[in-house]
C-alpha positions as CSV (number, residue, x, y, z in Angstrom):
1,X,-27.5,-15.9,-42.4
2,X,-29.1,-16.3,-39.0
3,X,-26.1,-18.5,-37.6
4,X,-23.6,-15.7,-39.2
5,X,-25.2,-13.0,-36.7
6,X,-25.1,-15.7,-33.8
7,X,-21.3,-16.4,-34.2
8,X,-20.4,-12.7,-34.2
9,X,-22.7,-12.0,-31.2
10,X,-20.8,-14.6,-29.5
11,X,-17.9,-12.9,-30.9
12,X,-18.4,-9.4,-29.6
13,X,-19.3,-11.0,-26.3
14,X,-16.3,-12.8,-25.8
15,X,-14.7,-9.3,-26.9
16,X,-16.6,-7.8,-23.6
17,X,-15.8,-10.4,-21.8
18,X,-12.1,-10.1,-22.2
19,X,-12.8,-6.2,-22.0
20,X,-13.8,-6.7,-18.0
21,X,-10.7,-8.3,-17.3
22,X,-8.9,-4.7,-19.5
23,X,-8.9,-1.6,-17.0
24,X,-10.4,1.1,-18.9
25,X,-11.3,-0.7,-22.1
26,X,-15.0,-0.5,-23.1
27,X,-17.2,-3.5,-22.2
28,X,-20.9,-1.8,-22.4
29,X,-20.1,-1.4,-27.1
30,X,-19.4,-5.3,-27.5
31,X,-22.4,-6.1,-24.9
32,X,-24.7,-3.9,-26.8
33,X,-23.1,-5.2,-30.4
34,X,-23.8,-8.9,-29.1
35,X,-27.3,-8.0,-28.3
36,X,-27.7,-6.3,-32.1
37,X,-26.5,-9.6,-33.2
38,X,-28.6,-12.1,-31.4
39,X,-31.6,-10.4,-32.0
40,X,-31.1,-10.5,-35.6
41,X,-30.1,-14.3,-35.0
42,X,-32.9,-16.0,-33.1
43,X,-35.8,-15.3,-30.4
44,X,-34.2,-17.7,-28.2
45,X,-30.6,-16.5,-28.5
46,X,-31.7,-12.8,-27.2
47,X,-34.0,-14.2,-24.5
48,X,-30.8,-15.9,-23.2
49,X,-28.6,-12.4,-23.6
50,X,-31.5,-10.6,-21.7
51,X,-32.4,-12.6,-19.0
52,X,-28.6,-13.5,-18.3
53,X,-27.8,-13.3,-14.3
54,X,-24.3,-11.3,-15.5
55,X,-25.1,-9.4,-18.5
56,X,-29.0,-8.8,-18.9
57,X,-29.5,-5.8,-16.4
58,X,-27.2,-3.8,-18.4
59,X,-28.4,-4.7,-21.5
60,X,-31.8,-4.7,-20.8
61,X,-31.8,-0.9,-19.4
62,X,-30.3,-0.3,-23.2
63,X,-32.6,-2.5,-24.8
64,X,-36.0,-1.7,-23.2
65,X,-35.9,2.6,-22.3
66,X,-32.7,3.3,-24.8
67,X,-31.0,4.7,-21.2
68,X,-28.3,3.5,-19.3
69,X,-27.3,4.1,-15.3
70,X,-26.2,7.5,-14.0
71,X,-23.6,6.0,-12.3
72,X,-22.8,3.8,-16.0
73,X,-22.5,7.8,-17.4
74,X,-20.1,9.0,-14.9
75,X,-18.1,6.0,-14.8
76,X,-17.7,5.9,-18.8
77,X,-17.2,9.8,-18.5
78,X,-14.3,9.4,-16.1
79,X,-12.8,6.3,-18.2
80,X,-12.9,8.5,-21.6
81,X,-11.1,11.2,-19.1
82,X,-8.7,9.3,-17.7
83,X,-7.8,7.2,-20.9
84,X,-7.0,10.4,-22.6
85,X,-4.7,11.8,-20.1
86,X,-2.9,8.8,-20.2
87,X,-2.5,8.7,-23.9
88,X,-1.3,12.4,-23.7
89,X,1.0,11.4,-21.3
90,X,2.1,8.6,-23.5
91,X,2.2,10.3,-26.7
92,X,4.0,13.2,-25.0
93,X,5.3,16.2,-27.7
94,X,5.9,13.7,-30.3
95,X,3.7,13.1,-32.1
96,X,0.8,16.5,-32.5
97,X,-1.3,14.9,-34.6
98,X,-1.7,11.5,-33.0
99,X,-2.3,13.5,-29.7
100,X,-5.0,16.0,-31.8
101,X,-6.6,12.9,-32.9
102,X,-6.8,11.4,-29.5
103,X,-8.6,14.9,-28.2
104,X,-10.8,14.6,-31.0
105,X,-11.9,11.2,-30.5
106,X,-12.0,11.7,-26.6
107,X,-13.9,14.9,-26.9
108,X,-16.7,13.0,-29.5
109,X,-17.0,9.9,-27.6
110,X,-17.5,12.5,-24.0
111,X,-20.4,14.3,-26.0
112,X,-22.0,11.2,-27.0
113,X,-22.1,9.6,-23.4
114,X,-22.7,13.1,-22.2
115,X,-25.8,13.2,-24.5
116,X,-27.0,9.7,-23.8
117,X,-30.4,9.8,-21.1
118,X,-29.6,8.4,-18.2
119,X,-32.9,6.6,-15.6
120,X,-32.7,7.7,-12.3
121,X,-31.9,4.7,-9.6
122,X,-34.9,5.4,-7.4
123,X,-34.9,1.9,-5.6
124,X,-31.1,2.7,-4.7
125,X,-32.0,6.1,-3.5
126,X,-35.3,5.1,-1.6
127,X,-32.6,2.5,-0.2
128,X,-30.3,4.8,1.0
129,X,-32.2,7.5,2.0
130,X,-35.0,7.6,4.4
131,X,-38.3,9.2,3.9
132,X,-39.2,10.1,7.3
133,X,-38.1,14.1,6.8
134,X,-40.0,14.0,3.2
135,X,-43.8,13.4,2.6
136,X,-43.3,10.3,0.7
137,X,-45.3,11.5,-2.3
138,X,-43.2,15.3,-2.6
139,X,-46.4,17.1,-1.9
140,X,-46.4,19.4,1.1
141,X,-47.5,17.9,4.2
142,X,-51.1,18.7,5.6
143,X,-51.4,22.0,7.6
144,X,-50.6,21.0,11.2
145,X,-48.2,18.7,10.7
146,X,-45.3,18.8,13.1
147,X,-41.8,19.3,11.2
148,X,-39.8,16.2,10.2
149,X,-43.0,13.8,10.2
150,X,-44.8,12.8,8.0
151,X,-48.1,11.8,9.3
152,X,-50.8,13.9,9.9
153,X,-51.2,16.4,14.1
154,X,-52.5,13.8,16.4
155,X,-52.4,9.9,14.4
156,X,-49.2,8.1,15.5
157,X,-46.2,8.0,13.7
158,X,-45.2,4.9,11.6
């Protein structure tokens, strides 16, 4: 059984694969559905997934803390958005039911990814943002401290 649920992780990962090449198909399902599979399959088979230069990071956020990226949540929010509009636009007045069904699916799938927690990046923001106007720790600075610094009247500044 355990080479069944290898094959079809490998199969759901060549699905996401094929899915980055797709504009707006979903990659992130068929990564997380190739994880499901190789940790039912073998130890060593969801090591590789997990520490994988390409696919790990993403996987791992899901795997470890059950979160994904704020900026994953926006993007996937936007694609749902935007694949919608384009269906409507497809589907035009033809065909009301096909078009409700769309809405419905779009409006579920928004709410779930809407729902999902998201971590906050705080090595991206510490990266792009510097510190010197903020006690580092978010604490107010010691009485007699000049504004905009951070260290206490009188030592020097970093």
């Amino acid at each position: 059984m355990r080479w069944f649920w290898g094959a079809l992780g490998f199969v759901f990962l060549a699905i996401g694969i094929v899915f980055l090449l797709v504009p707006l198909a979903p990659t992130t399902p068929f990564l997380l559905l190739a994880l499901a599979c190789f940790v039912r399959a073998s130890p060593r088979l969801e090591h590789w997934f997990l520490e994988h230069p390409w696919f790990g990071p993403h996987v791992r956020a899901w795997h470890e803390e059950r979160r994904i990226p704020l900026a994953v949540k926006v993007f996937a929010l936007f694609s749902i958005a935007t694949g919608l509009t384009l269906t409507l636009i497809l589907l035009g007045a033809g065909s009301p039911w096909l078009s409700a069904l769309a809405v419905l699916f779009a409006l579920g799938a928004g709410v779930f990814v809407f729902l999902l927690p998201h971590r906050e990046e705080l090595q991206e923001l510490r990266r792009h943002r510097h510190y010197d106007d903020d006690p580092p720790t978010g604490e107010a600075p010691p009485p007699g401290t000049p504004p905009g610094s951070d260290a206490p009247s009188g030592s020097p500044r970093r």
